[in-house]
Every structure is written in C-alpha cells, then in structure tokens.
N, CA and C atoms as a LAMMPS dump frame, in Angstrom:
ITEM: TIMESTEP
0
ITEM: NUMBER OF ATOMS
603
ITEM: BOX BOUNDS ff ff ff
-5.0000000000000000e+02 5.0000000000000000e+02
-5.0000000000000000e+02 5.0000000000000000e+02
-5.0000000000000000e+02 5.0000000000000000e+02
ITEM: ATOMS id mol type element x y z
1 1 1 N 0.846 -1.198 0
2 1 2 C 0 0 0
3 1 3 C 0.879 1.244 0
4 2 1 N 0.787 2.33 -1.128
5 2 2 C 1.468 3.38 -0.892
6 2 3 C 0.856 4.684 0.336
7 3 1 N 1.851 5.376 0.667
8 3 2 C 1.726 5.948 1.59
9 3 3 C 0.544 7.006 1.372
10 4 1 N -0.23 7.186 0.477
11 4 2 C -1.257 8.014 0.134
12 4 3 C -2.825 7.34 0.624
13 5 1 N -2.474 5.954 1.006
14 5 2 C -3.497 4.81 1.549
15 5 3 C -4.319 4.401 0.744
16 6 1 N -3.735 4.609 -0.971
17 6 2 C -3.812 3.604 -1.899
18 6 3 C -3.137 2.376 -1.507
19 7 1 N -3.495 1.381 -1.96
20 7 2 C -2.676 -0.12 -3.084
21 7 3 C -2.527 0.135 -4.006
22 8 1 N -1.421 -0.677 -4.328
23 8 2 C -0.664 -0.407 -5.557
24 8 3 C -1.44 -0.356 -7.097
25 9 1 N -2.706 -0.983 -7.265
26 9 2 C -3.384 -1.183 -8.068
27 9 3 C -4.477 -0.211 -8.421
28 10 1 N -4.118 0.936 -7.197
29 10 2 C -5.258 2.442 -7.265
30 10 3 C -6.243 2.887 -6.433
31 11 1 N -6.714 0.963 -5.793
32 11 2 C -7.636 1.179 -5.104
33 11 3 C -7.506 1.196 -3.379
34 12 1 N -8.265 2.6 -3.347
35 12 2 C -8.133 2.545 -1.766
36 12 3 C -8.564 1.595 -1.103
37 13 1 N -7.387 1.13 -0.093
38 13 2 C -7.29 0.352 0.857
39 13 3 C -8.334 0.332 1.91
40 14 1 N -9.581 0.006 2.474
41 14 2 C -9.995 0.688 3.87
42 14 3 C -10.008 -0.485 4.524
43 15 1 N -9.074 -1.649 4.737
44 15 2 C -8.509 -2.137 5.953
45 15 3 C -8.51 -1.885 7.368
46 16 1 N -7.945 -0.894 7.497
47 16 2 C -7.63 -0.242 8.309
48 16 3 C -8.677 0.124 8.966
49 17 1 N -9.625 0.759 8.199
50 17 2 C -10.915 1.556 8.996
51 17 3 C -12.286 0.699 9.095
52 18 1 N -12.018 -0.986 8.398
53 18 2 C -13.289 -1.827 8.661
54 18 3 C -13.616 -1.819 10.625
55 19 1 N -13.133 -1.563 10.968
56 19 2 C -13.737 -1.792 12.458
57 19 3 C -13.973 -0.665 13.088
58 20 1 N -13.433 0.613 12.337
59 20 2 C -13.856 1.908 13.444
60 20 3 C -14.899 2.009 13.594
61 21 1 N -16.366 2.019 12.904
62 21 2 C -17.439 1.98 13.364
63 21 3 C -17.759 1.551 14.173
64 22 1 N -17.54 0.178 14.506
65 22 2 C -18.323 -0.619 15.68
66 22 3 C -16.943 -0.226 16.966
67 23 1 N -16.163 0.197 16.853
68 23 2 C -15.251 0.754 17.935
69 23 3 C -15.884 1.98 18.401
70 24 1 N -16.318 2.979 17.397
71 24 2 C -16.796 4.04 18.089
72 24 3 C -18.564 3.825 18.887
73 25 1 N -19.156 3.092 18.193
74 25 2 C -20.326 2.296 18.581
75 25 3 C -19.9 1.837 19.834
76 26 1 N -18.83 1.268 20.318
77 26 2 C -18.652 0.4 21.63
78 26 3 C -18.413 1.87 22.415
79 27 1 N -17.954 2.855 22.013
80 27 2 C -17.885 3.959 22.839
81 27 3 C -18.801 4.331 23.068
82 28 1 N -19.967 4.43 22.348
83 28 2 C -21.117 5.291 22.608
84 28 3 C -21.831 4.29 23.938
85 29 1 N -21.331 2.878 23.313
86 29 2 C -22.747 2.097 24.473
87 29 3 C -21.94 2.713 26.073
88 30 1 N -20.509 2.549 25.951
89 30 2 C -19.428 3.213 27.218
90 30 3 C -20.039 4.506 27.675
91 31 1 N -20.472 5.378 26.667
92 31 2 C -20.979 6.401 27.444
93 31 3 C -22.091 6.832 28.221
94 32 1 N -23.027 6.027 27.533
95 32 2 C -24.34 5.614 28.417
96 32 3 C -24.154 5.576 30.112
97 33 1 N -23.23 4.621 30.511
98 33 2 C -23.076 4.49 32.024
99 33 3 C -22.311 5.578 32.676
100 34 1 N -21.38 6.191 31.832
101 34 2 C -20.529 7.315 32.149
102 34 3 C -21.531 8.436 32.234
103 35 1 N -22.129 9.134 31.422
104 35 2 C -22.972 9.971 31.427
105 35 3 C -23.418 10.167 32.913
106 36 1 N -24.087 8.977 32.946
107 36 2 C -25.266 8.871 34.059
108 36 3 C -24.154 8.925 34.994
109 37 1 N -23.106 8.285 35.341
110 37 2 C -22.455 8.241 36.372
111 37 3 C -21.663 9.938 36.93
112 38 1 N -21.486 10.34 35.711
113 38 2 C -21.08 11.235 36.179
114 38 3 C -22.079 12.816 36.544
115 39 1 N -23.006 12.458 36.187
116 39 2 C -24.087 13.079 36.548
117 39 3 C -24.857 12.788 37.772
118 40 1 N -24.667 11.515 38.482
119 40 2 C -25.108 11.31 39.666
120 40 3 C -24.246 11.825 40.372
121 41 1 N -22.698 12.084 40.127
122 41 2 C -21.699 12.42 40.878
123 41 3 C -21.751 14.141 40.915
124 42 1 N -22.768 14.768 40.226
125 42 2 C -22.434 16.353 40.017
126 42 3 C -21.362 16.998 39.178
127 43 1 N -20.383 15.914 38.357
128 43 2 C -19.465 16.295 37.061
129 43 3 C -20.532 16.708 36.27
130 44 1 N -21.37 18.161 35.912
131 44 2 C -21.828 18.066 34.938
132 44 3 C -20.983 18.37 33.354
133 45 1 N -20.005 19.386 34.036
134 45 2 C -19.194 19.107 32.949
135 45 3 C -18.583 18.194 32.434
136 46 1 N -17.986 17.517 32.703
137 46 2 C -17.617 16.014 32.461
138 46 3 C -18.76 15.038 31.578
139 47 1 N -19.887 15.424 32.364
140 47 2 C -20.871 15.123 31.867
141 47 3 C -21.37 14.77 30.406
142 48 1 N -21.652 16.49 30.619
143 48 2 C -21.435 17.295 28.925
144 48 3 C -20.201 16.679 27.977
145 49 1 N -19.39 17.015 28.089
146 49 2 C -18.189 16.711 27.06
147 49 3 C -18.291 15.413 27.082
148 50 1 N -18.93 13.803 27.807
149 50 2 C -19.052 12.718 26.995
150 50 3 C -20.23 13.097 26.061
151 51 1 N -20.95 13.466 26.743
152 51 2 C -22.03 13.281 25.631
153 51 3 C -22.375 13.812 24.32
154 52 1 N -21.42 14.989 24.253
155 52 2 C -20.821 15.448 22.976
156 52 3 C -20.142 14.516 22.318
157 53 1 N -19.003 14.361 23.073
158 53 2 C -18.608 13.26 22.237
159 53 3 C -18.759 12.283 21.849
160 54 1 N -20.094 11.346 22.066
161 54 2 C -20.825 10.297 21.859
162 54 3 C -21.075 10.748 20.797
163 55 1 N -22.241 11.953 20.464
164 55 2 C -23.107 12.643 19.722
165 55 3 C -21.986 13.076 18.42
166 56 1 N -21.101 13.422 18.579
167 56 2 C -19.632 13.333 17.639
168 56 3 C -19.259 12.122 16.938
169 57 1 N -19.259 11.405 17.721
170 57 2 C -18.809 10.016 17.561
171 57 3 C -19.452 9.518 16.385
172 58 1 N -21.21 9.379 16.897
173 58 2 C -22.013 8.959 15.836
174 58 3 C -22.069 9.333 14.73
175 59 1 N -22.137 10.742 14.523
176 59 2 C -22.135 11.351 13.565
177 59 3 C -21.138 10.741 12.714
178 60 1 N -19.667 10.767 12.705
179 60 2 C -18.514 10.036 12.343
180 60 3 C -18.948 8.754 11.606
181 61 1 N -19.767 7.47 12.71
182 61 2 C -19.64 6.826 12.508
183 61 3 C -21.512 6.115 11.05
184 62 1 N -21.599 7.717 11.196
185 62 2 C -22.672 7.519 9.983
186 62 3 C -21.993 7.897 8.812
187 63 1 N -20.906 8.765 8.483
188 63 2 C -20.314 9.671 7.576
189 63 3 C -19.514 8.017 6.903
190 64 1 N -18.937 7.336 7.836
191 64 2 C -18.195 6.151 7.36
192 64 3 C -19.17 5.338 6.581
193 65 1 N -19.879 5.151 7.485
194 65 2 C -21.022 3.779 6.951
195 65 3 C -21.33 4.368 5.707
196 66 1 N -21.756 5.775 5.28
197 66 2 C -22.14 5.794 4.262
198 66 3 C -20.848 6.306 2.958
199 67 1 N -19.964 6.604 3.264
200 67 2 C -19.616 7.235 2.449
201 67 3 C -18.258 5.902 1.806
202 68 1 N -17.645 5.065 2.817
203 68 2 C -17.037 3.739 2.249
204 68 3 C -17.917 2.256 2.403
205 69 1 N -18.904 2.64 3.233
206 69 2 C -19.669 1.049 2.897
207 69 3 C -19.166 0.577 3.803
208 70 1 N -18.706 0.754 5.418
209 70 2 C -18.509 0.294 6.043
210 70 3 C -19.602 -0.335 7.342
211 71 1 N -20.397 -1.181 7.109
212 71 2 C -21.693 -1.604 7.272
213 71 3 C -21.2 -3.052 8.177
214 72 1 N -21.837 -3.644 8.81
215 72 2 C -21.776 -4.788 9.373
216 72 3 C -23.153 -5.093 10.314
217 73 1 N -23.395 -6.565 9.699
218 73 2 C -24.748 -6.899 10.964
219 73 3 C -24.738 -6.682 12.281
220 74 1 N -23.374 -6.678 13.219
221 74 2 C -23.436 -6.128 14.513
222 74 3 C -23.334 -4.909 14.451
223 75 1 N -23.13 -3.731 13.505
224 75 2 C -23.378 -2.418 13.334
225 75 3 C -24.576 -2.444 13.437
226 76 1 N -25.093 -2.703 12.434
227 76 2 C -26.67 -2.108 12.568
228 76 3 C -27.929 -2.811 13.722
229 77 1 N -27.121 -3.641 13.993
230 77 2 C -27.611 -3.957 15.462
231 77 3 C -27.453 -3.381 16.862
232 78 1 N -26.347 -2.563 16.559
233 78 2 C -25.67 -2.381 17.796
234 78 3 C -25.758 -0.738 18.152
235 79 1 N -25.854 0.051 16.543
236 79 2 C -25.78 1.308 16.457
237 79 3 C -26.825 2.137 17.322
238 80 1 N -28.076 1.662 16.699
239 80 2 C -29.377 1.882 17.337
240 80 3 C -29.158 1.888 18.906
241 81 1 N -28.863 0.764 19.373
242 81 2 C -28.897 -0.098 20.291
243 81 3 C -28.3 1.22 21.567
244 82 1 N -26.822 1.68 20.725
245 82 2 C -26.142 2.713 21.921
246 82 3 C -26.865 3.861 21.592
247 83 1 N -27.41 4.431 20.528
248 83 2 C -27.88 5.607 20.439
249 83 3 C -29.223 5.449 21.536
250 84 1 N -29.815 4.439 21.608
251 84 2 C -31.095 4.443 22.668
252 84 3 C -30.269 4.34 24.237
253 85 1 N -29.307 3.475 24.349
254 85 2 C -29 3.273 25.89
255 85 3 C -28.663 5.454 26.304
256 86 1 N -27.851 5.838 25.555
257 86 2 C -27.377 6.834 26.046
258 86 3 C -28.365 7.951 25.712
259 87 1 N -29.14 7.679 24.936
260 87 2 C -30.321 8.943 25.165
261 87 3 C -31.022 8.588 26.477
262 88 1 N -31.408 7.463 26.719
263 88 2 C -32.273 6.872 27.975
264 88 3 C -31.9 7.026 29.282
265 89 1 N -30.547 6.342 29.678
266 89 2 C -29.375 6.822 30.368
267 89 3 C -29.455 8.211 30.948
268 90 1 N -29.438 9.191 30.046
269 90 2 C -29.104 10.34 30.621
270 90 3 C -30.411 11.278 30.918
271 91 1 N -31.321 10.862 30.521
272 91 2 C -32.688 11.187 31.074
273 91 3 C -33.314 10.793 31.721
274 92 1 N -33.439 9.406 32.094
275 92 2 C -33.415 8.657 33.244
276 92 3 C -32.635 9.818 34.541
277 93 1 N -31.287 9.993 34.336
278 93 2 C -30.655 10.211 35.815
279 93 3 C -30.926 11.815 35.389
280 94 1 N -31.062 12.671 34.943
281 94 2 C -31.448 13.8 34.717
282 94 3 C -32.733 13.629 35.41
283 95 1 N -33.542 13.003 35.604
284 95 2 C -35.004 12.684 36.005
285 95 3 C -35.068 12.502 37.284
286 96 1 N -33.73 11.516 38.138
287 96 2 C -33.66 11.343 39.141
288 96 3 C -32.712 12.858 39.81
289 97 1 N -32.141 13.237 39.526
290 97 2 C -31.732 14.3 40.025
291 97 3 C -32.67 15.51 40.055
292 98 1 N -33.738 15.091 39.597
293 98 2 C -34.846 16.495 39.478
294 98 3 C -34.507 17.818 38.185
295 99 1 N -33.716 17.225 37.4
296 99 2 C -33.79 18.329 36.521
297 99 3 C -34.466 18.031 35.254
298 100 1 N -34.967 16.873 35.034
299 100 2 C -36.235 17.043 34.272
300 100 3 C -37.873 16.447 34.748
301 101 1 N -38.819 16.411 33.88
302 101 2 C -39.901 16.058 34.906
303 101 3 C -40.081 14.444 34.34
304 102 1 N -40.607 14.113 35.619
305 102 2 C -40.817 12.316 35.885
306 102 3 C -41.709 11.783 34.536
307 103 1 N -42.948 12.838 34.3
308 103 2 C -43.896 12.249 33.629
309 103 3 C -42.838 12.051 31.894
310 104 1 N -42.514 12.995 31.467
311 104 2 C -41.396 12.778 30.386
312 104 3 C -40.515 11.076 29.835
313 105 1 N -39.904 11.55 31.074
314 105 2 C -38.953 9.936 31.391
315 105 3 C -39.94 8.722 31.563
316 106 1 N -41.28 8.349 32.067
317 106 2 C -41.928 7.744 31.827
318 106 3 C -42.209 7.517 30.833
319 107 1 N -42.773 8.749 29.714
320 107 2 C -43.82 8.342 29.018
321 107 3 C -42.436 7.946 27.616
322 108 1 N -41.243 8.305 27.418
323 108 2 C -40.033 7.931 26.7
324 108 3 C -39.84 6.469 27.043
325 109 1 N -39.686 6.235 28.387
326 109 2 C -39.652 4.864 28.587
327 109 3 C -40.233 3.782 27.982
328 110 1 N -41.898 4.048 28.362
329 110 2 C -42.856 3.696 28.026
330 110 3 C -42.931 3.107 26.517
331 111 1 N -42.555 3.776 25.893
332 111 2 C -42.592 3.986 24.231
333 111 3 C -41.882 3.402 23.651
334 112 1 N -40.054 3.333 24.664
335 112 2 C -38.853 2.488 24.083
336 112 3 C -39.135 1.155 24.632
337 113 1 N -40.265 1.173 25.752
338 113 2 C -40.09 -0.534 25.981
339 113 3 C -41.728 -1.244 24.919
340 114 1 N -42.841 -0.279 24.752
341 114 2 C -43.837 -0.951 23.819
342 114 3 C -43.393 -1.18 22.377
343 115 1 N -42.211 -0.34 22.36
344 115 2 C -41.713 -0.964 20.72
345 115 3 C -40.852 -2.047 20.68
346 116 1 N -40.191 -2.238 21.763
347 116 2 C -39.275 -3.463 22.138
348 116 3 C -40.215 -4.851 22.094
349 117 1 N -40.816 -4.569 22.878
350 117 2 C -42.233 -5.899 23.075
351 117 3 C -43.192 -6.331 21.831
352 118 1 N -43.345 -4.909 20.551
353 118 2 C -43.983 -5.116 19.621
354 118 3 C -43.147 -6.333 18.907
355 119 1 N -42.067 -5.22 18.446
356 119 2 C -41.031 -6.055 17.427
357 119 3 C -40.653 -7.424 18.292
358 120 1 N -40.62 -7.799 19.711
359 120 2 C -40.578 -9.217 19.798
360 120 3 C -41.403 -10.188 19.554
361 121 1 N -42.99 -9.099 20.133
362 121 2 C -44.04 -9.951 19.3
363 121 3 C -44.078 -10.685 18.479
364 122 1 N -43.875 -9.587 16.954
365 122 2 C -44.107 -9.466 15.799
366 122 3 C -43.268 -10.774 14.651
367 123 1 N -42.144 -11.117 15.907
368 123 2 C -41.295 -11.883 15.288
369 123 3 C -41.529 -12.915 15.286
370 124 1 N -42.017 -13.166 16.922
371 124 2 C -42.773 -14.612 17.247
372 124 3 C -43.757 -15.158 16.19
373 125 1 N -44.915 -13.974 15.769
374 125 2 C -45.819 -14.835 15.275
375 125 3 C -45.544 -14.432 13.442
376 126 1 N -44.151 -13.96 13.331
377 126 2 C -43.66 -13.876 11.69
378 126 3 C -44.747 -12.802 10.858
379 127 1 N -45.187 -11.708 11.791
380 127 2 C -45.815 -10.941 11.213
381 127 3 C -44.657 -10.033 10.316
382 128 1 N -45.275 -9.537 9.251
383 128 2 C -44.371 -8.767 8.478
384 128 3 C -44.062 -7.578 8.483
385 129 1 N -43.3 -6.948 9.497
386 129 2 C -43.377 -6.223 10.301
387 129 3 C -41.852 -5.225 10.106
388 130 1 N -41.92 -4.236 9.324
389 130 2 C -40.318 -4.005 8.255
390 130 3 C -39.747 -2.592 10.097
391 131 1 N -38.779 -2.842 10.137
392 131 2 C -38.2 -1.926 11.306
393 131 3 C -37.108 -0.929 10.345
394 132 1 N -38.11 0.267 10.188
395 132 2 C -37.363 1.1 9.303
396 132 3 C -37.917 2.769 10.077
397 133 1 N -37.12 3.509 10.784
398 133 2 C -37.382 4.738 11.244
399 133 3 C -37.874 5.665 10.643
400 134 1 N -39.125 6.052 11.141
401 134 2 C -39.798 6.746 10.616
402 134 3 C -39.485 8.43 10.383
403 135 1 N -39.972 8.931 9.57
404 135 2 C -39.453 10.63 9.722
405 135 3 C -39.523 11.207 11.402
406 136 1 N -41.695 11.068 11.607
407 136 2 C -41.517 11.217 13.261
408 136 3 C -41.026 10.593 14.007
409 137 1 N -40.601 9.152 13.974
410 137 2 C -39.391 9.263 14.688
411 137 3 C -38.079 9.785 14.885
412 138 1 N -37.559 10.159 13.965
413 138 2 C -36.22 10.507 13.975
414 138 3 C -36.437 11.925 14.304
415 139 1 N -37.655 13.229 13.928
416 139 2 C -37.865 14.211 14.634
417 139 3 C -37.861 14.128 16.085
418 140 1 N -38.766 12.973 16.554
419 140 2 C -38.558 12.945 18.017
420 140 3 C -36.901 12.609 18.514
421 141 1 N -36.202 11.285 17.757
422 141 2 C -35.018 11.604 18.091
423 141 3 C -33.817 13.191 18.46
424 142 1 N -34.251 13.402 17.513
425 142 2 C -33.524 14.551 17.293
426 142 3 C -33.494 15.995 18.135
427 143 1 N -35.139 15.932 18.388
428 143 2 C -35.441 16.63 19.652
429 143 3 C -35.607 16.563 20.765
430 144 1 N -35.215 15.026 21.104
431 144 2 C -34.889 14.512 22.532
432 144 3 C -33.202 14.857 22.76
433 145 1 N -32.531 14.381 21.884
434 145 2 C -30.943 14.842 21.643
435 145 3 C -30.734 16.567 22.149
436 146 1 N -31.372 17.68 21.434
437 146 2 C -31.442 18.835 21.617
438 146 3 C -31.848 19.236 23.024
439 147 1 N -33.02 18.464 23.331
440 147 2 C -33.829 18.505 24.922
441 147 3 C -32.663 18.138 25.835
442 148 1 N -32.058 17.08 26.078
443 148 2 C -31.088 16.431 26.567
444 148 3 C -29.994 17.399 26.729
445 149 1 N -29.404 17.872 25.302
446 149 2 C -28.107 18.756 25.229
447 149 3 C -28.202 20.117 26.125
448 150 1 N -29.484 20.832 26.046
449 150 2 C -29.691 22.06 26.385
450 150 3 C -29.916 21.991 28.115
451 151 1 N -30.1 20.766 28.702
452 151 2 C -30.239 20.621 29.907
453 151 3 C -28.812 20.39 30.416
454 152 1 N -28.107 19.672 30.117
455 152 2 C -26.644 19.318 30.008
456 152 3 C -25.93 20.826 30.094
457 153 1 N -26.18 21.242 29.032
458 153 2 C -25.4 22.75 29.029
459 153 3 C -25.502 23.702 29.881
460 154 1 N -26.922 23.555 30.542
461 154 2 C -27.595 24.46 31.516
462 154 3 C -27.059 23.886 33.129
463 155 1 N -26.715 23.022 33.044
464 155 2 C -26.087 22.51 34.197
465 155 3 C -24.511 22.437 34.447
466 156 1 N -24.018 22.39 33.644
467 156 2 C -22.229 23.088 33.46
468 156 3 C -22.057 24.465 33.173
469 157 1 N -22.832 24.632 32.766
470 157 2 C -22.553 26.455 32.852
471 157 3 C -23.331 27.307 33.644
472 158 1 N -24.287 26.989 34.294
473 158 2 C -25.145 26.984 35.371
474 158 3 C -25.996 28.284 34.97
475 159 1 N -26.709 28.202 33.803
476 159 2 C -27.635 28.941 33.9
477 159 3 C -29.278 28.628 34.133
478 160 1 N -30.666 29.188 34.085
479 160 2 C -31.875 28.675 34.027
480 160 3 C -32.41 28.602 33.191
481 161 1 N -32.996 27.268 32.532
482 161 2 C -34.026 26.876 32.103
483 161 3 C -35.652 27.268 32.426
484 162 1 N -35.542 27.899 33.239
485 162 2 C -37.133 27.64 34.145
486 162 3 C -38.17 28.273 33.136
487 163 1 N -37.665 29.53 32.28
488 163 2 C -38.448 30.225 31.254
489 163 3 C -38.913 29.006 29.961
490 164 1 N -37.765 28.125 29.111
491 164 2 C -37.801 27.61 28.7
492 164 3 C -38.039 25.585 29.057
493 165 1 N -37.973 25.246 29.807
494 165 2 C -38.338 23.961 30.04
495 165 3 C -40.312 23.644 29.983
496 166 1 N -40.925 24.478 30.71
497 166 2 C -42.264 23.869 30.389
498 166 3 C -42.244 23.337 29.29
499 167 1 N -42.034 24.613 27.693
500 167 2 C -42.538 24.591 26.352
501 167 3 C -41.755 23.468 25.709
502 168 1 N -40.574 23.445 26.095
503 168 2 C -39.228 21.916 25.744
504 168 3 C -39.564 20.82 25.76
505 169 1 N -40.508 20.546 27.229
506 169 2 C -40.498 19.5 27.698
507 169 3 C -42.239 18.752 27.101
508 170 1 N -42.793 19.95 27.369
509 170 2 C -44.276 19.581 26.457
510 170 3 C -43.825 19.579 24.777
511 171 1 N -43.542 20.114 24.315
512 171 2 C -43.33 19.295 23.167
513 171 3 C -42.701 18.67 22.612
514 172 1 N -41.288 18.049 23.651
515 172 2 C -40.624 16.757 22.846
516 172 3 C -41.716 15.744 23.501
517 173 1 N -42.404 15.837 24.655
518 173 2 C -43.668 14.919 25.067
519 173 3 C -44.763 14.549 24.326
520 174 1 N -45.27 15.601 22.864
521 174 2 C -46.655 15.246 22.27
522 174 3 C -45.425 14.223 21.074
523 175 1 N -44.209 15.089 20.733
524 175 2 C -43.362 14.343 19.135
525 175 3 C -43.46 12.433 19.821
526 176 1 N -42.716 13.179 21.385
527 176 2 C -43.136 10.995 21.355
528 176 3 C -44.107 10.325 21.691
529 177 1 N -45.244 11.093 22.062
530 177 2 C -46.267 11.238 22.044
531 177 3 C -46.831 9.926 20.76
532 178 1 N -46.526 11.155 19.536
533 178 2 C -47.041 11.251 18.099
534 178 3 C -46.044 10.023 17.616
535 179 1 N -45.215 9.75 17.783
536 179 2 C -44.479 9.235 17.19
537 179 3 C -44.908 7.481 17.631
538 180 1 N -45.156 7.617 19.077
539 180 2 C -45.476 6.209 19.253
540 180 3 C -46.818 5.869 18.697
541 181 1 N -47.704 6.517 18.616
542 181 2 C -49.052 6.439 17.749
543 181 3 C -49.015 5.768 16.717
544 182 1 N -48.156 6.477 16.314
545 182 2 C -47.322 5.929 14.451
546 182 3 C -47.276 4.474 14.274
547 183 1 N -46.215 4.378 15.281
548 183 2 C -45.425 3.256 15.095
549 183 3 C -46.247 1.801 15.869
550 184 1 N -47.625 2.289 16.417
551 184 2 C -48.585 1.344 17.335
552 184 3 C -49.455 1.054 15.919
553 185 1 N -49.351 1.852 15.255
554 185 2 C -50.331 1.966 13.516
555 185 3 C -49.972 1.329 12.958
556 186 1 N -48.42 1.193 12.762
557 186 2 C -47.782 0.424 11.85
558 186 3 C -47.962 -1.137 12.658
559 187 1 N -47.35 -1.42 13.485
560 187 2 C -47.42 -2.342 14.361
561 187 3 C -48.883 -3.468 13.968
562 188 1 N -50.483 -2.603 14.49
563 188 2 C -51.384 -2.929 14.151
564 188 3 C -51.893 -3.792 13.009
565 189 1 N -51.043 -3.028 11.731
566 189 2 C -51.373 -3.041 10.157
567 189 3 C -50.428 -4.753 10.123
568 190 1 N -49.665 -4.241 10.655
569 190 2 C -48.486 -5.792 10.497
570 190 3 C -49.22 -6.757 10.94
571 191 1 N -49.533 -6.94 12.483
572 191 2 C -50.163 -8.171 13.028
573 191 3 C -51.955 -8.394 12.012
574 192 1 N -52.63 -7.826 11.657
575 192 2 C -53.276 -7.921 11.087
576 192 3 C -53.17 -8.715 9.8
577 193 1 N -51.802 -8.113 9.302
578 193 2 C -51.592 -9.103 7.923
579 193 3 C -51.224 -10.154 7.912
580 194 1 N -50.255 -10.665 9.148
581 194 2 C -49.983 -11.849 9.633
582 194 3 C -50.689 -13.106 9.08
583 195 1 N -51.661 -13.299 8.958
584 195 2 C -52.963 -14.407 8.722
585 195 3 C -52.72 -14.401 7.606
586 196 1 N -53.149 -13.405 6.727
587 196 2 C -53.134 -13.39 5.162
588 196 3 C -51.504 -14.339 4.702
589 197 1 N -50.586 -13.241 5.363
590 197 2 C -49.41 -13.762 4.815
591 197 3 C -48.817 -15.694 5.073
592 198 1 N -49.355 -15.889 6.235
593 198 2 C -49.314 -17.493 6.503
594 198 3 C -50.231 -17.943 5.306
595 199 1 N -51.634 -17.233 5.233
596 199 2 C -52.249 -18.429 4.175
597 199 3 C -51.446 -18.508 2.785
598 200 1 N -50.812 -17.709 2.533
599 200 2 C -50.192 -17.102 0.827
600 200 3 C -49.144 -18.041 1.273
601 201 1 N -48.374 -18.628 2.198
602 201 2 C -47.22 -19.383 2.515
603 201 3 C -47.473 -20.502 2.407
C-alpha cells in the first residue's frame, strides 16, 4: 500500500478503517453508564463533554457507513442499540436528580419498551413487520438529543431553564407522544396481515 493509503493497483485500501465503526459504537454504548455516572456524581461538565462526544462520535460513525460502505450486521444492530441506551441513560438520571420532569422519562420509557415488546411480538408470530425509522421518529429523536443537550449545558454552565423547560419539555412529550401512535399503527397493520401472509405461505 502506498503511503497516500492507496494499493498499488489504485484502489483505496480501507482495511484499516473496517472496524472503526463498531469501535466508536462500543464507545457510545461506554458512554451511556458514564454519562449517568457522572451526573449522579455532580461532574456536569464532564458530563457534557461525553455526551458530545458520543453525539460526535455517531455522527462520524454515519459519515463512514455511508460514504465507504462500512456496514456490518453487529453495526446495525448495535448502532441503534447505543444511540437508545445513552439517550435513555441520561434522562433517566437527569429525572432522578430532578432536573427534568418524571412524567417525560416515563412516558419515553414507556414507548422504548412498547416498541421493544412489539417487534418481539411481531417476530414470534412472523408478522411482516419491516423496522425502518420513521421521519416522526427521527424528529422525536432529534429533539430529545437537543432537549437532553440544552439541559446538560444548563447545568455546566449553570444557567436557568425555568423560562424555557415547560414549552421543551411539552413538546418533545406530544413528538413521542405522536411518534409512538405511528409506530402502534404500523405495528397494528403488520399483526393484522400476519394471517393473510401465513395463508399465501
């Protein structure tokens, strides 16, 4: 391989970088417990800067996947997997420390464990049931991430939320709200077809 991280034949080498994904993936699931830990401890700064860098991380480790094809079945098993522990993680203990409200962290909970139970369902009885993220979901992602960050920030640099948290917190609450609706719709439509699709088998 020449030093430009070609082979000799032109084509780039990515050897080297088949495993960074699921390395930075193993970081993110690492930060999940760190987060929380160091947030039970009052590091909120510390705090903050993992969870940036998780939120860094991923990003990275989407730019790879898509841009060399660096893909693997424990990736896409696993990716999801840390992006939920460490959003959950840190709202969970944000929840227990009183800086966000209980009903929130419930009703998030709630939502990440009825979709867990669907899709185990769904598998059991071979309903056809495609696990592909929806737009409102990934809005709700995205504004749980932001919800999360801005509380984080507000706690290392110690300013108040109190003006802004009602309106934050009520509406990343209706997006997952809305979002689990969705995905109880889709859910529905699947087990329903179930029957059909056994008789066509």
């Amino acid at each position: 391989m020449a030093e430009d991280g070609t082979t000799h034949h032109g084509a780039f080498d990515l050897s080297y970088l088949r495993h960074l994904p699921n390395m930075l993936t193993g970081l993110r699931l690492a930060a999940a417990p760190a987060t929380a830990g160091l947030l039970s401890a009052g590091h909120f700064d510390a705090a903050l800067g993992v969870f940036t860098f998780a939120g860094a991380s991923d990003a990275v480790d989407g730019f790879l996947a898509k841009r060399f094809g660096l893909t693997s079945r424990l990736g896409r098993f696993l990716d999801p997997a840390a992006d939920k522990a460490l959003l959950l993680a840190t709202l969970i203990t944000l929840s227990i420390i009183g800086d966000v409200p209980l009903w929130l962290t419930l009703l998030v909970v709630l939502r990440e464990t009825l979709m867990v139970l669907g899709l185990a369902a769904a598998a059991l009885v071979q309903a056809p049931l495609s696990v592909k993220p929806a737009l409102i979901g990934k809005l709700a992602t995205v504004a749980q991430i932001v919800y999360l960050f801005m509380h984080l920030c507000a706690l290392a640099f110690g300013f108040s939320l109190a003006r802004a948290e009602p309106v934050a917190s009520y509406a990343l609450g209706v997006l997952i709200l809305i979002s689990g609706l969705y995905y109880l719709r889709i859910w529905f439509r699947a087990m329903r077809a179930r029957p059909a699709v056994a008789a066509d088998g």
